[in-house]
C-alpha positions in Angstrom: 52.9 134.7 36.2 49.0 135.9 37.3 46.5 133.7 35.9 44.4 136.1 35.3 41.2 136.6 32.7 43.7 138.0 30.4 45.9 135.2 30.5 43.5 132.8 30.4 42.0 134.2 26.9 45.8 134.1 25.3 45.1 130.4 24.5 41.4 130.5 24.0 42.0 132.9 20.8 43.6 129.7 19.0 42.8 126.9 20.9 38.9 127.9 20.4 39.1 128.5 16.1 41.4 125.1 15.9 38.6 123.6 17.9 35.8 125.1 15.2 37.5 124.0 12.1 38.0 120.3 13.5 34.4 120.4 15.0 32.9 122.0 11.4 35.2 119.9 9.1 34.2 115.8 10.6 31.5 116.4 13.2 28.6 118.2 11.5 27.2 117.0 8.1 24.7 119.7 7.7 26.0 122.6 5.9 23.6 124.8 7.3 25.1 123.8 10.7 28.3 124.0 9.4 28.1 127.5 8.6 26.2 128.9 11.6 28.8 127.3 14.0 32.1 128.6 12.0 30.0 132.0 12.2 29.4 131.5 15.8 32.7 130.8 16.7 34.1 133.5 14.7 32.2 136.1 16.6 33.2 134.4 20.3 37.1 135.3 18.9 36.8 138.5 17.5 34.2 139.6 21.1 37.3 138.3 23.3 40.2 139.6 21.2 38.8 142.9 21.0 38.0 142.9 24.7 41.8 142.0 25.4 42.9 145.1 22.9 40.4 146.8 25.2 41.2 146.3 28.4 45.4 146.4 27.8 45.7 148.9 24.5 43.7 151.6 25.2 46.4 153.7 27.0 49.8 155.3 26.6 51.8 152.8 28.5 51.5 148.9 27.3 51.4 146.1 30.2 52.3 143.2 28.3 50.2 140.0 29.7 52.3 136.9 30.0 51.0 133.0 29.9 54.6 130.7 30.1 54.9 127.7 31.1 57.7 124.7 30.6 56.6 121.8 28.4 59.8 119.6 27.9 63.3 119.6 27.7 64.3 123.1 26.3 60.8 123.6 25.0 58.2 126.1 26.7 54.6 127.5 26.0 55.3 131.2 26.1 52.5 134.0 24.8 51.9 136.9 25.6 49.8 140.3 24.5 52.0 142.9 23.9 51.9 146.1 22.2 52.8 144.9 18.8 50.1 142.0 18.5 47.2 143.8 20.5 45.5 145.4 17.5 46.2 142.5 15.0 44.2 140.1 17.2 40.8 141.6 16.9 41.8 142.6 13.0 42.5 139.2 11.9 39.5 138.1 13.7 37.7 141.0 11.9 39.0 139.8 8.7 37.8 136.0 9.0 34.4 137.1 10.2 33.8 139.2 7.0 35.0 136.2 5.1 32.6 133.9 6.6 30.0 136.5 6.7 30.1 137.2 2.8 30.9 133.7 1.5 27.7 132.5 -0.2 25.6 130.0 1.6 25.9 127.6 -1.2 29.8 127.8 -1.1 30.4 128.0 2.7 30.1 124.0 3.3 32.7 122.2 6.4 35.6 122.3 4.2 35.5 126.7 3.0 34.4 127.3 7.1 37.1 125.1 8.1 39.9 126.4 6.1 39.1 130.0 7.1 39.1 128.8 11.4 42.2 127.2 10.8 43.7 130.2 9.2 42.5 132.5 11.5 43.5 130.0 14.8 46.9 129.4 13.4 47.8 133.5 12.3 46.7 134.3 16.0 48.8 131.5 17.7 51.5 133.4 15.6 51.1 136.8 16.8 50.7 136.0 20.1 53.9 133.5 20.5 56.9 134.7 21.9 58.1 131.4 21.7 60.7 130.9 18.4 59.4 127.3 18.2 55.6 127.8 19.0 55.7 130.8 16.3 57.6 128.9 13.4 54.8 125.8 14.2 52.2 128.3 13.6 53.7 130.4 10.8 53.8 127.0 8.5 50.5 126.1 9.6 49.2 129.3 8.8 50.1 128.2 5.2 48.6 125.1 5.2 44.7 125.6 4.1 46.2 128.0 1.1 48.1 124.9 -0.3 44.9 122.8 0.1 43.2 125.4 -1.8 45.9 125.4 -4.7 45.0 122.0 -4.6 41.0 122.4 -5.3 42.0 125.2 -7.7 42.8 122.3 -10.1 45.9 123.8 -11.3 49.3 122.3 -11.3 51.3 125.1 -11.7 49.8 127.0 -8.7 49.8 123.9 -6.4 53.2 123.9 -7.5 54.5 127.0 -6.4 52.3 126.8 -3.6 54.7 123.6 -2.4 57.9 125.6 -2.8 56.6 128.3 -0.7 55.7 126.3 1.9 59.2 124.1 1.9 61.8 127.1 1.1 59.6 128.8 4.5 59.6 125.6 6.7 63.1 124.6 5.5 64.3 128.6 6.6 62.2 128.6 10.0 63.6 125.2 10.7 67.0 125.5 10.2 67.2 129.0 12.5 65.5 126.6 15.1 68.3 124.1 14.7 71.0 126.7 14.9 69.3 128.8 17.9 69.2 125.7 20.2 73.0 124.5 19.1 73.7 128.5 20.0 71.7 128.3 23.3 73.3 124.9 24.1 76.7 126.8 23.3 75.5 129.5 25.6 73.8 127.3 28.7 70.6 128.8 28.1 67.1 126.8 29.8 64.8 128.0 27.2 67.1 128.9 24.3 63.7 129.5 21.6 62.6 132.3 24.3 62.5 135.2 22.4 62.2 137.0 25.6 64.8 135.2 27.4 67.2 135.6 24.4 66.3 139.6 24.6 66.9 140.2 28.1 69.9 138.0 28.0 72.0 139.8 25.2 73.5 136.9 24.0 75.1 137.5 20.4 72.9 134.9 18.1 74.9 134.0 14.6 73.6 136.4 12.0 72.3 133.3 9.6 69.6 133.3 12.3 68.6 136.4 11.3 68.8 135.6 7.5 66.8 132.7 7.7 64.1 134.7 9.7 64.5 137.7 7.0 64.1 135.3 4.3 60.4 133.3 5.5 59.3 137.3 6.0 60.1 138.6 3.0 58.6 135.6 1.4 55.5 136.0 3.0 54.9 139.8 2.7 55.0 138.8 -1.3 58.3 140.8 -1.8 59.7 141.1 -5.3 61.4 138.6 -6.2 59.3 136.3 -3.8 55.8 137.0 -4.6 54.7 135.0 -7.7 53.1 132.9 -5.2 50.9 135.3 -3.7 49.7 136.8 -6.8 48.8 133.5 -8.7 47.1 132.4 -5.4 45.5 135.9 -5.4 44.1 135.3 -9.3 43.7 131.6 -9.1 43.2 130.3 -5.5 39.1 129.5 -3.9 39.3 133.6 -2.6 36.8 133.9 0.6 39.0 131.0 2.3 42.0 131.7 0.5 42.1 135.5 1.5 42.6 135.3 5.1 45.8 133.7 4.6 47.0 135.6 1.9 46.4 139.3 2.7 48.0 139.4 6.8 50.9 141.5 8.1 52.5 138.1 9.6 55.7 138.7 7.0 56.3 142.7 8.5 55.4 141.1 12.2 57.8 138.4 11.8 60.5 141.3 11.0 59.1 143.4 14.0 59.3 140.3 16.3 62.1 138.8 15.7 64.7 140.4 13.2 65.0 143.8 14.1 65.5 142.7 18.1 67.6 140.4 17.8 69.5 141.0 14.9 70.8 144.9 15.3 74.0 144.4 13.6 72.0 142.8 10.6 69.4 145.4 10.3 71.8 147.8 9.8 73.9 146.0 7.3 71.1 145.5 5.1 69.0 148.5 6.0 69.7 150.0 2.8 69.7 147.5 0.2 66.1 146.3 2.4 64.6 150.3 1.2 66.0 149.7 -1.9 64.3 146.5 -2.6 61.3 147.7 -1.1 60.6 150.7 -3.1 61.4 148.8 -6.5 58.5 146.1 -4.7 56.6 148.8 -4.4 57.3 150.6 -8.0 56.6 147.2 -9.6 53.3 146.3 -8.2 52.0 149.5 -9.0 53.0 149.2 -12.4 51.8 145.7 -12.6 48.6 146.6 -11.3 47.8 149.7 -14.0 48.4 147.1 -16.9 46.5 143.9 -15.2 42.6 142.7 -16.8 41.5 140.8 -14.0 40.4 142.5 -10.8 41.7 140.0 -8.6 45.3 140.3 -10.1 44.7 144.3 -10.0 44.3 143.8 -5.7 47.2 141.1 -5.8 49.9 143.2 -7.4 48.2 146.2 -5.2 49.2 144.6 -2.0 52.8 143.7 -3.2 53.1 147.7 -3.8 52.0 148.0 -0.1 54.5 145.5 1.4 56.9 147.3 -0.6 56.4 150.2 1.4 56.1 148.8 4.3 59.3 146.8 4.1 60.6 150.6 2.7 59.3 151.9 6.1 60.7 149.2 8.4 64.2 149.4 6.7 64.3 153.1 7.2 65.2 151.7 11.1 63.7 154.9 13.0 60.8 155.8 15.0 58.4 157.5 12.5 59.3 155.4 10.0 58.5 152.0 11.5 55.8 153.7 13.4 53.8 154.3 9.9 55.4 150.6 8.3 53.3 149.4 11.2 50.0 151.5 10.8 50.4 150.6 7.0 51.1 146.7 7.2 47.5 146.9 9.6 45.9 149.0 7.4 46.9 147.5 4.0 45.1 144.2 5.0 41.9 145.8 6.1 41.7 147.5 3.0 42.7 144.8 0.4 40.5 142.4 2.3 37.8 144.7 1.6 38.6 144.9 -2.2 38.8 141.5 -2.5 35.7 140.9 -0.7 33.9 143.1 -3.3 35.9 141.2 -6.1 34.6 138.0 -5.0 31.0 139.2 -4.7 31.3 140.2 -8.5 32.7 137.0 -9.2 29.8 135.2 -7.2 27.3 137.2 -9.4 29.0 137.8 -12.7 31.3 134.7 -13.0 34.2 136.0 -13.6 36.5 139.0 -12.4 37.7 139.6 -16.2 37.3 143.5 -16.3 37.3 143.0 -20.1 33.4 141.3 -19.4 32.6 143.6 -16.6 31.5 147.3 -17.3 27.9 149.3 -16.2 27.6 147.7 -12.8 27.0 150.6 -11.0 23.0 150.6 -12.2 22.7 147.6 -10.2 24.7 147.7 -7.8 25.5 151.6 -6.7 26.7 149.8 -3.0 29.3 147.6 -4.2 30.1 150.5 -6.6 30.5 152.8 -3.4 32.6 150.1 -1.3 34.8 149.8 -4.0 35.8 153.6 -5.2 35.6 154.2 -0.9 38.0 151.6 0.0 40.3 152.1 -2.9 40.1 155.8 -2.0 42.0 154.5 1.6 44.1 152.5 0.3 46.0 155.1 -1.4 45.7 157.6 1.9 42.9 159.3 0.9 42.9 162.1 3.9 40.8 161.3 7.4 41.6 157.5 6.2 44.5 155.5 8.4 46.7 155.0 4.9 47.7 158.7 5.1 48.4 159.0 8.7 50.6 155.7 7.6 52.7 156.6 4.4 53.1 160.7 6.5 55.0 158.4 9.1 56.6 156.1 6.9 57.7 158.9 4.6 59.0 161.3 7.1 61.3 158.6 8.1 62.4 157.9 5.2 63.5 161.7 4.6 66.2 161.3 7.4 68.4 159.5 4.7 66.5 158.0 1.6 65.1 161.4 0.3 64.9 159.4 -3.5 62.8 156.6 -2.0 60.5 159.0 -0.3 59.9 160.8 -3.5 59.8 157.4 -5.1 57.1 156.5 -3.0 55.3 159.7 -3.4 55.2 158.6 -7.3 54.3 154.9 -6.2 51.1 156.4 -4.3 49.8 157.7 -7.4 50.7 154.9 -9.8 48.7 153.0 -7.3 45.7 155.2 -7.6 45.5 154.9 -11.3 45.7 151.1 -10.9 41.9 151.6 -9.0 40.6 153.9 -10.7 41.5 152.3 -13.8 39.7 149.0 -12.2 36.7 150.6 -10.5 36.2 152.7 -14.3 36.0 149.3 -16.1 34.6 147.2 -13.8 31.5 149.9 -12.5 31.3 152.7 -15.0 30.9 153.3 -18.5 29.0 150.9 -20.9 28.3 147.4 -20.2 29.9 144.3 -22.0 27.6 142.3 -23.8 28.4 139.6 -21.0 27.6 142.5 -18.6 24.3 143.3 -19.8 23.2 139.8 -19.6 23.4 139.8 -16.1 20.0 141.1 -15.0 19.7 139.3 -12.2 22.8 141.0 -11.0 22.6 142.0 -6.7 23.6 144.4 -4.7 25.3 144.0 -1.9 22.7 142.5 0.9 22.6 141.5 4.7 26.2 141.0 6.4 27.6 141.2 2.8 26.7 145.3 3.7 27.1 145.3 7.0 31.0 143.5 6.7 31.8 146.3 4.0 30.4 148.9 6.0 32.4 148.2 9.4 35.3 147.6 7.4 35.2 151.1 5.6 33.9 152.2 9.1 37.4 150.7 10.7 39.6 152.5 8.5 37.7 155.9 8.8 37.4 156.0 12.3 41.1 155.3 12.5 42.3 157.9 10.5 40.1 160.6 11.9 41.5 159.5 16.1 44.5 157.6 15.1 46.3 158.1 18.3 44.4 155.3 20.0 46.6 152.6 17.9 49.9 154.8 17.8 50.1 154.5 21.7 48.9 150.6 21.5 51.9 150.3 19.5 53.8 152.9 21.5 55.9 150.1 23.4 56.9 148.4 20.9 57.9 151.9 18.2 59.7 153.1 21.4 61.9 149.6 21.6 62.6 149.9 17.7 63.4 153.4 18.3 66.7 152.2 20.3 68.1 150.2 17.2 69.3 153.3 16.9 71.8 154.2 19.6 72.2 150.3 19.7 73.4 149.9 16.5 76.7 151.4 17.3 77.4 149.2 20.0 75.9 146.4 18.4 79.1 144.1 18.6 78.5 143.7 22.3 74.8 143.3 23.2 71.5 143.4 21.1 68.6 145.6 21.1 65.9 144.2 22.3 62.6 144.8 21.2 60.6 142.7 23.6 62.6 142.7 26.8 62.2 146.6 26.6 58.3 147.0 26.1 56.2 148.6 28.5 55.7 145.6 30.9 56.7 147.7 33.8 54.9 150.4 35.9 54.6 153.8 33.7 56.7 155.5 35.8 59.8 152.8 34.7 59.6 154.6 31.6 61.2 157.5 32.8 64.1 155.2 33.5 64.7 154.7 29.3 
């Protein structure tokens, strides 16, 4: 292990937001304070993780940097950037900076700032684990500030199934925790959570594992029949601290990270049924969506249509396939972010999101107006945007064998882009309500409420136009997944393995593949 800058900033991008939310939520009084520091250390995590993309993604060939270490017994502290978690570091960043950023001053107080630090602390501890035990620790804590927002949302039945989400995910994670250390035990393994270890080693894990992992993703991508809790935290939960935890691709990662290298044998068992569920996911939230009054249900049901292709893509178990799942799970939450961002702003200055009240806004506010119809215009792959390059890959691969859910999706797409339209026409065009036209003190968008919108319709433009830049961050990791399928066949006697088989070596070791 080199301790080099690198490795050193592994535990800074967690250590430093966990650090923020303790410091903003019981050490500063001062609200004013409170915001400026959560701001502040926002920025210091998105400047480092987007220096670390920097200085290890922008190339062909991934080197995966490494910080391990033992802690006790069979426990160890391993993390690592590799080419699957290199671009989600500085997104999710991104993501919790624009929420801070656009949060009015009178709502950001110690509790909002804190929430959204310890969301985006714990979401990068779990993309950056390669630890079984370190990530199932930070997947549940990731969930944590979202039930304490149920909580202040003063409704029971959310708060409700906000507490079953949380248990059915920590009861999964926990169990395949028990059952990979009695199967390491079994095997004599030192570190029998490594998921690098286990990778490298080849040793058959029982396939519950890999159900138990399968189940806490699919829950928390929001796939049908496990998404009523997203979407009534999407329409009922506080949003700007609520949002960050809601809308990330830790569900598809979780699949990428563990499942599909670990479990070979399983992916292809369930590889089917897995597209077929996805592309009903995906058919359902779009139909959802067209028939929904309320703009934040409208994005809710949105991004279950997304996970439902990306799951679709994942499933299809070859190169372009997961190649665009990937691009589209990354994309997906830059762009509902954005929508919900401009959601919230309307709800900051109209009072509700009830598109039945809304109507005319464009008069006064022809840049939210803009923001809106430009980011719903990406999320349905509007061309030059990163959507299409995504749902081109995901669709191609899909072609190999599931011609009807690639046509399906094709369908799904513009179901999805009557949803928007339908929103942006009664929420910005058109007459106003008589609640609408009362609002004449109704603002544009303004200061880093413009400026977050901006770099966020900026982000997805930019990667659609040079979109090769993140294909080869991800190169490593698409290439592993790629070998599911010669390894499926001989699945019986060793796994694929996803991590083992990144780039870590010298380039020219590829040629050895």
């Amino acid at each position: 292990m080199t301790f080099d800058l690198l490795a050193l900033a592994i535990p800074v991008l967690w250590i430093v937001p966990l650090l923020g939310a303790f410091v903003v939520q019981f050490l500063i009084r001062e609200p004013t304070r409170q915001r400026d520091v959560a701001i502040g250390v926002a920025w210091v995590v998105f400047f480092i993780a987007f220096g670390v993309f920097l200085a290890n993604g922008w190339d062909s060939h991934f080197v995966r940097d490494d910080l391990e270490a033992p802690l006790f017994m069979s426990l160890r502290f391993h993390m690592a950037v590799d080419g699957l978690n290199a671009m989600l570091l500085p997104m999710t960043a991104a993501i919790a900076l624009a929420s801070l950023l656009s949060t009015p001053r009178s709502d950001l107080r110690g509790n909002t700032a804190a929430r959204i630090l310890a969301v985006l602390g714990t979401l990068l501890g779990c993309f950056l684990a390669l630890d079984a035990a370190t990530l199932a620790l930070f997947w549940i804590g990731s969930m944590l500030p979202l039930w304490q927002d149920t909580r202040r949302s003063k409704s029971r039945p959310l708060h409700l199934v906000m507490t079953l989400a949380i248990a059915a995910t920590a009861i999964a994670l926990v169990a395949a925790l028990v059952l990979m250390a009695q199967a390491g035990a079994a095997a004599g393994m030192a570190a029998p959570f490594d998921l690098l270890a286990l990778a490298r080693a080849g040793t058959p894990l029982p396939p519950v594992i890999g159900w138990l992992f399968l189940f806490a993703a699919l829950l928390r991508m929001g796939i049908f029949p496990l998404h009523l809790w997203l979407t009534a935290a999407g329409w009922r939960a506080p949003g700007y601290s609520a949002m960050p935890a809601l809308f990330t691709s830790l569900g598809s990662f979780g699949l990428a990270r563990v499942v599909m290298p670990l479990f070979p044998r399983l992916c292809e068992q369930v590889s089917t049924p897995l597209v077929v569920i996805g592309a009903v996911t995906a058919l359902y939230g779009a139909v959802l969506a067209v028939g929904q009054y309320d703009l934040r249900r409208v994005i809710g049901y949105f991004w279950v249509s997304q996970m439902g292709l990306v799951l679709t893509g994942l499933a299809s178990l070859n190169a372009p396939g997961v190649s665009g799942a990937l691009l589209q799970a990354m994309s997906s939450v830059v762009e509902v972010c954005g929508l919900m961002l401009i959601a919230l702003e309307v709800e900051a200055r109209a009072g509700t999101t009830d598109m039945r009240l809304l109507g005319g806004l464009v008069r006064r506010a022809p840049r939210l107006t803009t923001g809106f119809l430009l980011l719903s215009a990406s999320a349905v792959g509007f061309p030059g945007t990163i959507s299409f390059v995504a749902e081109d890959l995901a669709i191609q691969g899909l072609l190999h064998e599931h011609q009807l859910a690639a046509a399906l999706l094709l369908v799904v797409t513009a179901i999805n882009g009557v949803a928007l339209f339908k929103a942006f026409k009664q929420t910005f065009l058109g007459p106003g309500s008589q609640h609408a036209k009362a609002l004449r003190s109704f603002a544009d968008l303004r200061g880093w409420e413009y400026r977050a919108s901006v770099a966020l319709m900026a982000a997805l433009l930019i990667g659609g136009l040079v979109p090769q830049p993140l294909l080869a961050v991800r190169a490593g990791a698409v290439e592993a997944l790629h070998k599911l399928e010669p390894a499926i066949a001989a699945a019986e006697h060793h796994p694929a393995a996803l991590i083992a088989d990144e780039h870590e070596h010298a380039p020219d070791d590829d040629d050895d593949d």
